[in-house]
LUMPADREN-280311 format. One record per residue (C-alpha): residue number from 1; residue in three letters; x, y, z. Coordinates in steps of 0.05 Angstrom, whole numbers, plus 32768, in hexadecimal, padded with zeros to 4 digits. Example, Ala and Ser with C-alpha at 12.3 -4.5 7.8 and 13.67 -1.06 7.14 Angstrom:
<pts>
pt seq: 1, type: Ala, u: 80F6, v: 7FA6, w: 809C
pt seq: 2, type: Ser, u: 8111, v: 7FEB, w: 808F
</pts>
This chain:
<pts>
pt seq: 1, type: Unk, u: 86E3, v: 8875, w: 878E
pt seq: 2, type: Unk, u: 86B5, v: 8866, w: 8750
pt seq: 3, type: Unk, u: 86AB, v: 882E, w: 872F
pt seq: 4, type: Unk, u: 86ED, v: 8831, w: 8703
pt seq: 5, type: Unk, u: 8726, v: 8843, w: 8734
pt seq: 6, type: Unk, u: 8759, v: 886D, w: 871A
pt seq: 7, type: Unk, u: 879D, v: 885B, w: 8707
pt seq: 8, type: Unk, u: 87D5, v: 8890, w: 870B
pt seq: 9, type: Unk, u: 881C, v: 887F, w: 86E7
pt seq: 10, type: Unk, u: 8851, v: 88AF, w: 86F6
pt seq: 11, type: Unk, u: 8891, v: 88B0, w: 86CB
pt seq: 12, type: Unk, u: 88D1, v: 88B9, w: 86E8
pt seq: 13, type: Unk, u: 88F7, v: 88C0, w: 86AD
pt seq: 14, type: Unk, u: 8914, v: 88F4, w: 8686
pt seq: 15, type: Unk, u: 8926, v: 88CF, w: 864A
pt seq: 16, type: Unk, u: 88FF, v: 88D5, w: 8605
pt seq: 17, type: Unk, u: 8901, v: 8892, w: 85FD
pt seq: 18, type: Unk, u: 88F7, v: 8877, w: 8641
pt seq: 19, type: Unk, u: 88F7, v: 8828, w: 8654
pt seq: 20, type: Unk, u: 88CD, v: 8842, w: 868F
pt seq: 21, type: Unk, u: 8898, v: 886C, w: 866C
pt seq: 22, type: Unk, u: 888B, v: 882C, w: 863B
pt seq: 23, type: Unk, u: 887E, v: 87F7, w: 867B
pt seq: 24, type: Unk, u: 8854, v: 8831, w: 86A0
pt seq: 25, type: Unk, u: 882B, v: 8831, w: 865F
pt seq: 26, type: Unk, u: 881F, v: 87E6, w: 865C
pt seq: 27, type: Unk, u: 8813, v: 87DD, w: 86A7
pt seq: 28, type: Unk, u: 87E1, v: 8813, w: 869D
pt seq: 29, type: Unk, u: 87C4, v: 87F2, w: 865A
pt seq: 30, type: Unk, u: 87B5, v: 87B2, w: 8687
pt seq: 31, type: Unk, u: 8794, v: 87DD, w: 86C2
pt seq: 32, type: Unk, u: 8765, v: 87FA, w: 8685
pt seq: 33, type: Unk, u: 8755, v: 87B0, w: 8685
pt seq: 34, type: Unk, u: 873E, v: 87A8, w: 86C5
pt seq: 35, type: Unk, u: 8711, v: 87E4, w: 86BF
pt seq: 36, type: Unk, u: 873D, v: 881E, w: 86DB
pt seq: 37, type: Unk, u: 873F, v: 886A, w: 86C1
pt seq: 38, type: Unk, u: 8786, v: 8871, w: 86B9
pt seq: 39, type: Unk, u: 87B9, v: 88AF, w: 86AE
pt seq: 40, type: Unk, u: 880C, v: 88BB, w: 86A1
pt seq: 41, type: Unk, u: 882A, v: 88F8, w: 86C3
pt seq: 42, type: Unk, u: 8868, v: 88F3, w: 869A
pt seq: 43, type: Unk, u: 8896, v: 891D, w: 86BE
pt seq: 44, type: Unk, u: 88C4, v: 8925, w: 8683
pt seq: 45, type: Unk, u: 888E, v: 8959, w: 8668
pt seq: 46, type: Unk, u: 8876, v: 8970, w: 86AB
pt seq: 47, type: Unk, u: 8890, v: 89B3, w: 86CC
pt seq: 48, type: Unk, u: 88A7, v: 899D, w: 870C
pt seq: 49, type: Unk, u: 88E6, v: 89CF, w: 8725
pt seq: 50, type: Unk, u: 8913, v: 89B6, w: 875B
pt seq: 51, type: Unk, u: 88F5, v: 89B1, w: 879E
pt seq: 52, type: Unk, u: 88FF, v: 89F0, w: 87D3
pt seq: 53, type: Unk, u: 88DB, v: 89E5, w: 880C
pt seq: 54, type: Unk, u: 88DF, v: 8A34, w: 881F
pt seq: 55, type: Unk, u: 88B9, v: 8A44, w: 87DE
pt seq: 56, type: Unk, u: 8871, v: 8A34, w: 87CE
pt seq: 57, type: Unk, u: 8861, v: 89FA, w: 87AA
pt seq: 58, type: Unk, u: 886F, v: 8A20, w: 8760
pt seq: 59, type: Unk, u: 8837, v: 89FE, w: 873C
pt seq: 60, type: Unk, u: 8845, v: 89B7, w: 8750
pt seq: 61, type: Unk, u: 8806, v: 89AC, w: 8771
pt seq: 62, type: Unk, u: 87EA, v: 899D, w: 872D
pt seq: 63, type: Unk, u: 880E, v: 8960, w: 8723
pt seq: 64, type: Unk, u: 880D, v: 894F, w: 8775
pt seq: 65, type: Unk, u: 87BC, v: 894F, w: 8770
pt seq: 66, type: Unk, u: 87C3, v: 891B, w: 873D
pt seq: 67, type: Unk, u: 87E4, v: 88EE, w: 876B
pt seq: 68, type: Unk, u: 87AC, v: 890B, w: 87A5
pt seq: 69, type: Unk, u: 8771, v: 88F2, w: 8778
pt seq: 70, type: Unk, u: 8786, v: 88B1, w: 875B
pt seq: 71, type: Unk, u: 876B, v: 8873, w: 8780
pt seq: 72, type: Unk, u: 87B2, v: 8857, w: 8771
pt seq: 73, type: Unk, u: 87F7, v: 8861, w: 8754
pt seq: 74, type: Unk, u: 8827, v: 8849, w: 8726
pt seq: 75, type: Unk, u: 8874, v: 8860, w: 872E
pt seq: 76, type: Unk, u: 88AD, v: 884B, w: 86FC
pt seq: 77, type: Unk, u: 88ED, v: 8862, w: 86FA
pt seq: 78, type: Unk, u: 8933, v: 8853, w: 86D8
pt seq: 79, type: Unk, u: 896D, v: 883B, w: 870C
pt seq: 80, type: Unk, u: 899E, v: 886A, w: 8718
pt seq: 81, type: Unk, u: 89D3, v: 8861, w: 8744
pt seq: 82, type: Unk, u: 89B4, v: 8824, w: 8761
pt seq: 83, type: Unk, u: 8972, v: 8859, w: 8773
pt seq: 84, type: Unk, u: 8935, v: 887D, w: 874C
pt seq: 85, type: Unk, u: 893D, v: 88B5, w: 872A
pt seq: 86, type: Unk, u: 894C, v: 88F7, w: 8742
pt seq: 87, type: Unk, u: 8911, v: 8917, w: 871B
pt seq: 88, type: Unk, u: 88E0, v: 88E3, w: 873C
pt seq: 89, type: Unk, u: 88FD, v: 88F4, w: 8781
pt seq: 90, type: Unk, u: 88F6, v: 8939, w: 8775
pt seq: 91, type: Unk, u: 88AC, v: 892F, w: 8764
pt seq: 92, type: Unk, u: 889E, v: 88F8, w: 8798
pt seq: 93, type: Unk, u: 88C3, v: 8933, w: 87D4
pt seq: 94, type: Unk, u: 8882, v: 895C, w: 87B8
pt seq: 95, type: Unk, u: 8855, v: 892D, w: 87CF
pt seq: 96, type: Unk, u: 883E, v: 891A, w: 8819
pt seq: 97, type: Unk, u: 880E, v: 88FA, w: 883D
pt seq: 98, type: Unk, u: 87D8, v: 8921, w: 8820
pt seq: 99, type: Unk, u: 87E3, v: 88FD, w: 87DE
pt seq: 100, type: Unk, u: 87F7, v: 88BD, w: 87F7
pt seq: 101, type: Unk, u: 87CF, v: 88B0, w: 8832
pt seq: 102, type: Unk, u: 87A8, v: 8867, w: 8820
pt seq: 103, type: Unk, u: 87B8, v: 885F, w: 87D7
pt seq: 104, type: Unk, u: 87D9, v: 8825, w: 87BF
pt seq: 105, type: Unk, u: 8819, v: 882F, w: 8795
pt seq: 106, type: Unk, u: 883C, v: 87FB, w: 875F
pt seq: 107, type: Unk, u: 8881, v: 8801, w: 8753
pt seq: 108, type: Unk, u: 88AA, v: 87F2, w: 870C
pt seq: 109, type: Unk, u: 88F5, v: 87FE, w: 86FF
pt seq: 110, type: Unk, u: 8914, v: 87F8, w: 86C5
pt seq: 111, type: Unk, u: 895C, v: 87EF, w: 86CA
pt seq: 112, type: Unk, u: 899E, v: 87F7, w: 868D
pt seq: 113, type: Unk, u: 89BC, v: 87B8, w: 86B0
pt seq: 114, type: Unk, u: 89AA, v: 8783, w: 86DE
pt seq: 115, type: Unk, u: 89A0, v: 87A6, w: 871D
pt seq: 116, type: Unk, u: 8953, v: 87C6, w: 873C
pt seq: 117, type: Unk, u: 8949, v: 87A9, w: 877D
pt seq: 118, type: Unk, u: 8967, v: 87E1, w: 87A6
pt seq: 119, type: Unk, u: 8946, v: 8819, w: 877A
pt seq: 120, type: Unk, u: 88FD, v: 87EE, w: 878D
pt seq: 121, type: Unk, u: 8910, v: 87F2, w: 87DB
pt seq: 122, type: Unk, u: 8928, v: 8844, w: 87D7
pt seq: 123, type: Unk, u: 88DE, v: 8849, w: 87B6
pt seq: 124, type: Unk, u: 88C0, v: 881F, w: 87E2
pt seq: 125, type: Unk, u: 88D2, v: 883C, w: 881D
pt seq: 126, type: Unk, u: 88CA, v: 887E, w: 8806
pt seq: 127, type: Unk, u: 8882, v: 8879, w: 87FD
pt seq: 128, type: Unk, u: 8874, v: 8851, w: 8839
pt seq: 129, type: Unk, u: 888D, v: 8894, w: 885F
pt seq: 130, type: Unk, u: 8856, v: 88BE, w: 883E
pt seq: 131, type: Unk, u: 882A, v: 8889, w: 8853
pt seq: 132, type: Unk, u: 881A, v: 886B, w: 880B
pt seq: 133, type: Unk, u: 8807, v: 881A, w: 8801
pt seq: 134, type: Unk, u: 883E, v: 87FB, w: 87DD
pt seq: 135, type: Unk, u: 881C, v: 87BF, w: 87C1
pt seq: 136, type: Unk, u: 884D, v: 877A, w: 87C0
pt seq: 137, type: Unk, u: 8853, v: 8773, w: 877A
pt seq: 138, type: Unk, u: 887F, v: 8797, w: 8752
pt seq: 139, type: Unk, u: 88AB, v: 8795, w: 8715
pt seq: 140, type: Unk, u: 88F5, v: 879F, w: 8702
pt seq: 141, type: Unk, u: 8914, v: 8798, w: 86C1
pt seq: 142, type: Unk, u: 8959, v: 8783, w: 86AE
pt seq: 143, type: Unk, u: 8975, v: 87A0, w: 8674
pt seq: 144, type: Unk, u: 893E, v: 87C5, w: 8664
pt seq: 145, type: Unk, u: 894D, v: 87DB, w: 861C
pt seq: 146, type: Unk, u: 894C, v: 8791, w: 8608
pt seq: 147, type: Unk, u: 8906, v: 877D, w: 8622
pt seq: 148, type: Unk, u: 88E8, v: 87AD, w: 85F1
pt seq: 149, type: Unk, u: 88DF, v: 87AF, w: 85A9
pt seq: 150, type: Unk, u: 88B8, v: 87E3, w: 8573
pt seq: 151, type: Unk, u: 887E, v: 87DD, w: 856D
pt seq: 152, type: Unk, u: 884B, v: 880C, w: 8552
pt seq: 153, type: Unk, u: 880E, v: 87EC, w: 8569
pt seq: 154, type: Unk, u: 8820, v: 87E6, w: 85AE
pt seq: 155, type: Unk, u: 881D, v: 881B, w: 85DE
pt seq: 156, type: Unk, u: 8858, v: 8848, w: 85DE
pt seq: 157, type: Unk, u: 886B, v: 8830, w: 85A0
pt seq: 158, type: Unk, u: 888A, v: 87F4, w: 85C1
pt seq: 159, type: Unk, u: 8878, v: 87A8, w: 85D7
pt seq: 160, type: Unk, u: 889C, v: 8782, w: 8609
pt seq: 161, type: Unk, u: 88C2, v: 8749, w: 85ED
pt seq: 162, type: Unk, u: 88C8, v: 872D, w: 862E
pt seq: 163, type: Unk, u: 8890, v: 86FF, w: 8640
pt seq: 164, type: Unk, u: 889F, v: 8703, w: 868A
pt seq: 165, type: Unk, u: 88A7, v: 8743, w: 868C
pt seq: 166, type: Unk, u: 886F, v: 8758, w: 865F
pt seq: 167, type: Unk, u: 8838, v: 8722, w: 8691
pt seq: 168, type: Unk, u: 885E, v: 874D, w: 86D6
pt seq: 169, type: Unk, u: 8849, v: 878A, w: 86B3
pt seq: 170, type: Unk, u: 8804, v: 8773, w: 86A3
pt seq: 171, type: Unk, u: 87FE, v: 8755, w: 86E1
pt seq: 172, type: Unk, u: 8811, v: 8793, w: 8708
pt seq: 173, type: Unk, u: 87DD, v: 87B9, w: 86E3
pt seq: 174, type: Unk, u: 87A9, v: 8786, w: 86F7
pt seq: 175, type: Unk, u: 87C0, v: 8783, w: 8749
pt seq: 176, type: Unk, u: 87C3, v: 87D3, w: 874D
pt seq: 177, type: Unk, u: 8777, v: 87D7, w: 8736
pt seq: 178, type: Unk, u: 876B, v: 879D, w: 876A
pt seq: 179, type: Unk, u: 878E, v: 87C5, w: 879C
pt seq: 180, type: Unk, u: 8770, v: 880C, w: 8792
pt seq: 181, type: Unk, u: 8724, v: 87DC, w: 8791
pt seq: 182, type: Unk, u: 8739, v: 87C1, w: 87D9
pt seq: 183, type: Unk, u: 8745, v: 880C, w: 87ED
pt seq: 184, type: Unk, u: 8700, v: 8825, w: 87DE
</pts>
């Protein structure tokens, strides 16, 4: 790793507007702070087709390198169904120990209502079994669309009016670029 460790955020939401896109952004706006390179694969905008493990990979390999080369990883998703997203599992069955092996990995859900704990377990254990480094910290939001506000300045066009949640994000951002520094 150089100097600045990179910092990869993937998106595991399909909505325009997404709650998750907007904490990715500000988890990766504090890693900036601790020196990191950082990226988004949004995978709203990315051309991932359903997995079929008899075909080749059909151009995913682009976005799977991404994961390959970062010195860490971000993943936030929207709860559904008590789980992550089916776009995000489809992109995460992509990956394997290739791209996992020794990298640390943050976890954020952002949840409609009140419940994220079993969504952070399905993720967690998901990339414990392609042998990724799920770091302890992670965040959840409640009731996402109320802990963020307009805001042209910020990034994504959005602050966090939550003061907890906005110092978990920041502080999530800081302890990823810690992690991926104890992995050199």
């Amino acid at each position: 790793m150089t100097s600045s460790p990179t910092v990869l955020a993937v998106s595991g939401s399909l909505r325009d507007t997404s709650y998750t896109h907007s904490a990715l952004v500000h988890v990766l706006r504090a890693a900036e702070g601790e020196g990191a390179d950082t990226e988004m694969l949004d995978l709203r905008t990315a051309d991932v087709p359903m997995l079929d493990p008899d075909a080749d990979d059909q151009g995913v390999e682009r976005y799977t390198r991404r994961v390959r080369a970062a010195d860490a990883v971000v993943l936030g998703t929207p709860v559904y169904h008590g789980s992550y997203s089916g776009v995000l599992k489809n992109f995460h069955d992509y990956c394997g120990f290739d791209d996992y092996e020794d990298t640390p990995v943050a976890l954020v859900a952002t949840a409609g209502g009140g419940s994220y704990g079993s969504t952070l377990e399905h993720l967690r254990s998901t990339v414990r079994g392609v042998h990724g480094h799920v770091i302890p910290g992670q965040v959840g939001i409640r009731s996402a669309s109320s802990k963020f506000a307009p805001e042209p300045d910020e990034p994504d066009g959005r602050a966090v009016t939550d003061a907890d949640i906005a110092d978990r994000l920041e502080t999530l951002g800081e302890d990823i670029v810690a992690a991926a520094r104890r992995f050199e």
